[in-house]
C-alpha positions as CSV (number, residue, x, y, z in Angstrom):
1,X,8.0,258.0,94.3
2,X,10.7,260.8,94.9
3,X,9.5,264.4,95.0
4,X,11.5,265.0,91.9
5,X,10.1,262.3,90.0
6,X,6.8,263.2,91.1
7,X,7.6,267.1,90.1
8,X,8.8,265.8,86.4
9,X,5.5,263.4,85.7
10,X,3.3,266.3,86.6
11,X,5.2,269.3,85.4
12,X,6.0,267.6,81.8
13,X,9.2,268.0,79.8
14,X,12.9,267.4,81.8
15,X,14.0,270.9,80.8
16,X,11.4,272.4,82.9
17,X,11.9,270.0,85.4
18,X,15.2,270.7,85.6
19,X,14.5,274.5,85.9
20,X,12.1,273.9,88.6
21,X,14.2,271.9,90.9
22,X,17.1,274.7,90.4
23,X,14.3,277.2,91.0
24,X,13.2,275.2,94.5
25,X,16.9,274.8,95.3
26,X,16.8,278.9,95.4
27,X,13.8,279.4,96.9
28,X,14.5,277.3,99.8
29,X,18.5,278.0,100.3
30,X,19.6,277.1,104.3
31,X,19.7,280.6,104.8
32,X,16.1,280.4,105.4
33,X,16.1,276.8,107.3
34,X,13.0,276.5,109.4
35,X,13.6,275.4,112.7
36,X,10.8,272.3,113.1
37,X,10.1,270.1,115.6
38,X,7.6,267.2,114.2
39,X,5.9,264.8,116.7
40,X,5.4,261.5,116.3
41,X,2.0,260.9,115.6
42,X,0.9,263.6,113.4
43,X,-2.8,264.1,111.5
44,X,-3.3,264.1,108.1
45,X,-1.9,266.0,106.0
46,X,1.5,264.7,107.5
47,X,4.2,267.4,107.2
48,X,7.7,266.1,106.2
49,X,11.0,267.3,105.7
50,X,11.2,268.2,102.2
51,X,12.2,264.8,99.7
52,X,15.1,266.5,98.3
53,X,18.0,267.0,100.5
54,X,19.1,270.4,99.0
55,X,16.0,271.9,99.7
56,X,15.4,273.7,103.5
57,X,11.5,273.3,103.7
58,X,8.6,271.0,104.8
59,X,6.3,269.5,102.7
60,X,2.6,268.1,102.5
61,X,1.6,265.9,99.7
62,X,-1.9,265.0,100.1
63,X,-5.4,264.8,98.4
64,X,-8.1,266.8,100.4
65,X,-11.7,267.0,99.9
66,X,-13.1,270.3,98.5
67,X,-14.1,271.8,101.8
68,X,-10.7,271.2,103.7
69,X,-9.1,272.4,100.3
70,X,-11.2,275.5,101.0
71,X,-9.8,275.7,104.9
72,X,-6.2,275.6,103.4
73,X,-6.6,278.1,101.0
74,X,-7.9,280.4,103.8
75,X,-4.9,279.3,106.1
76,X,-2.5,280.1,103.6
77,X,-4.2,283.8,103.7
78,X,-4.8,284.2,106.9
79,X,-0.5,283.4,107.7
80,X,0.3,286.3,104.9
81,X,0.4,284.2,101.8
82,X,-0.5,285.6,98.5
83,X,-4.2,284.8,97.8
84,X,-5.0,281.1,97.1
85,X,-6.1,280.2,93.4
86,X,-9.1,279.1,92.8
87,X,-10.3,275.7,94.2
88,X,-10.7,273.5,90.7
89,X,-7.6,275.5,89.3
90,X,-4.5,273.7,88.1
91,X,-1.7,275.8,89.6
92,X,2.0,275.6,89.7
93,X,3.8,278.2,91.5
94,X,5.3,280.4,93.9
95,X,3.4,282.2,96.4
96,X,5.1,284.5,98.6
97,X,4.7,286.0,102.1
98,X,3.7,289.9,102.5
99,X,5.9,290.4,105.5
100,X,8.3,287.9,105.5
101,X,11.0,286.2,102.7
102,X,9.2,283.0,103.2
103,X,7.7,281.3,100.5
104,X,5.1,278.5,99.5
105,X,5.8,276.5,96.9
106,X,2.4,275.0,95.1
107,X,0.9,272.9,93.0
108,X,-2.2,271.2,92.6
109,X,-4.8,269.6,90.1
110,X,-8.1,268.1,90.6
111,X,-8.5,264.3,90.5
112,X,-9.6,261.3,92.6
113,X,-12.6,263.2,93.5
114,X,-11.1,266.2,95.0
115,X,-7.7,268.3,95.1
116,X,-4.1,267.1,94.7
117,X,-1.7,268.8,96.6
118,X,1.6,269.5,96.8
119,X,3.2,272.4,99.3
120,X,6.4,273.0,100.1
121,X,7.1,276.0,102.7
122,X,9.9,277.4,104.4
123,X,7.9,279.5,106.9
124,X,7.7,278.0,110.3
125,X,4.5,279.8,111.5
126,X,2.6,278.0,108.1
127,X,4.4,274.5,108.9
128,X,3.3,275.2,112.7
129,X,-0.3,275.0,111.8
130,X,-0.1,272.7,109.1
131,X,1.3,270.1,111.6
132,X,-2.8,270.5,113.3
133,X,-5.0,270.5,110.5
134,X,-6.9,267.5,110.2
135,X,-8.1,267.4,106.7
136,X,-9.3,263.9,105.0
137,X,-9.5,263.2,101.2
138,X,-12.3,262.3,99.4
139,X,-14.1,259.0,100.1
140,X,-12.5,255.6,98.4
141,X,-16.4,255.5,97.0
142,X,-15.7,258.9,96.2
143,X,-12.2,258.6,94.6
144,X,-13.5,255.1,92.8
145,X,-16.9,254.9,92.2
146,X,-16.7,252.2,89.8
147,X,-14.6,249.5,92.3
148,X,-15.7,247.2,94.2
149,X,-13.2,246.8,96.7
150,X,-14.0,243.3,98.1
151,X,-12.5,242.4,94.6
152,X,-9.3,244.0,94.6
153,X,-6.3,242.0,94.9
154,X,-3.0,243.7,94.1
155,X,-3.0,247.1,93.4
156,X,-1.3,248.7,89.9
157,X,-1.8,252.1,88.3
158,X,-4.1,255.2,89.3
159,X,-5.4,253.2,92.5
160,X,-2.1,252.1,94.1
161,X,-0.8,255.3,93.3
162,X,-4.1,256.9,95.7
163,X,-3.3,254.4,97.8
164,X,0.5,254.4,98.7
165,X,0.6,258.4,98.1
166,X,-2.7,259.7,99.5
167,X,-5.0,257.2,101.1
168,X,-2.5,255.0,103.6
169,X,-1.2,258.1,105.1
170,X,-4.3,259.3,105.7
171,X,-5.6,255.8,107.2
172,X,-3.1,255.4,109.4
173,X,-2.8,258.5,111.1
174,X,-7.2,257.6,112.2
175,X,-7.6,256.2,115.1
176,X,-9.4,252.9,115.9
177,X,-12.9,254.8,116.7
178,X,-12.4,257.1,113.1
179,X,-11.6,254.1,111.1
180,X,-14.8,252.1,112.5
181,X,-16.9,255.0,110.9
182,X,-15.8,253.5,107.0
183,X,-18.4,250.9,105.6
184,X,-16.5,246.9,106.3
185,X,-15.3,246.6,103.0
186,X,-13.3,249.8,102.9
187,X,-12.1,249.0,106.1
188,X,-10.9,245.7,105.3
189,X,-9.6,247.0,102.1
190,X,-7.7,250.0,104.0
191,X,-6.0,247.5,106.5
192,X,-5.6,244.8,103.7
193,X,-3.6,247.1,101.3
């Protein structure tokens, strides 16, 4: 799913939409470009160049558990962001640096047991730090209390969403030793789907 597909399911009507991607398109203009270098193997969340090719910015899309949610909140303060918003708040918006033009955009919602996120940033010394904080979402058992995974087949709706947007990167970016710490059936599940 494309970051502006993404942006008009959770943002609601295409007018807005449309206002919003114009709004990102001016918020990160090239005259801003961060200069990035991304390694190879990355922890999760896993910074990206933005989806849209008009926009000059990284991105992180990930679900984090309430305590990491908590450690970004404070990352984003302690680089010069405006505040965070509250932890279970829905929030769509700009947040911008005290010192510098550099800007975050943000939005996030709770579900799957924790905190959806999406950030989008053209500030270098943010992305920098982003690229080195381990964070993990909820637990599977967490997100989906109610499935039993040893009888999962093929995947369709809420959980292969989870799975494709915010659990797989998150799984493959564990190694070996981290992934042994999940119960079998997760595991199996995790390297099965």
């Amino acid at each position: 799913m494309g970051l502006l597909d993404w942006l008009k399911r959770h943002l609601g009507s295409k007018a807005n939409t449309n206002s919003q991607a114009a709004d990102l398109q001016a918020i990160f203009s090239e005259a801003l470009a961060p200069s990035l270098s991304l390694p190879c193997q990355q922890v999760y969340p896993i910074v990206t160049p933005a989806m849209r090719p008009d926009l000059a910015a990284y991105q992180i899309h990930c679900l984090l558990n309430k305590q990491d949610k908590q450690r970004l909140d404070t990352l984003l303060s302690d680089t010069g962001f405006d505040e965070g918003v509250s932890l279970d708040t829905v929030f769509n918006g700009v947040l911008h640096h005290a010192d510098r033009p550099t800007k975050v955009f943000l939005h996030q919602y709770a579900d799957f047991a924790g905190i959806c996120v999406l950030l989008i940033s053209n500030d270098a010394e943010l992305l920098s730090q982003l690229i080195t904080f381990k964070a993990a979402p909820p637990a599977p058992w967490e997100s989906f209390p109610e499935v039993d995974p040893d009888t999962l087949g093929s995947l369709q709706g809420n959980i292969e969403f989870w799975c494709d947007t915010f659990w797989r990167p998150y799984w493959l970016s564990l190694s070996e030793a981290e992934r042994s710490q999940y119960p079998a059936n997760w595991h199996e599940f995790s390297e099965f789907h």
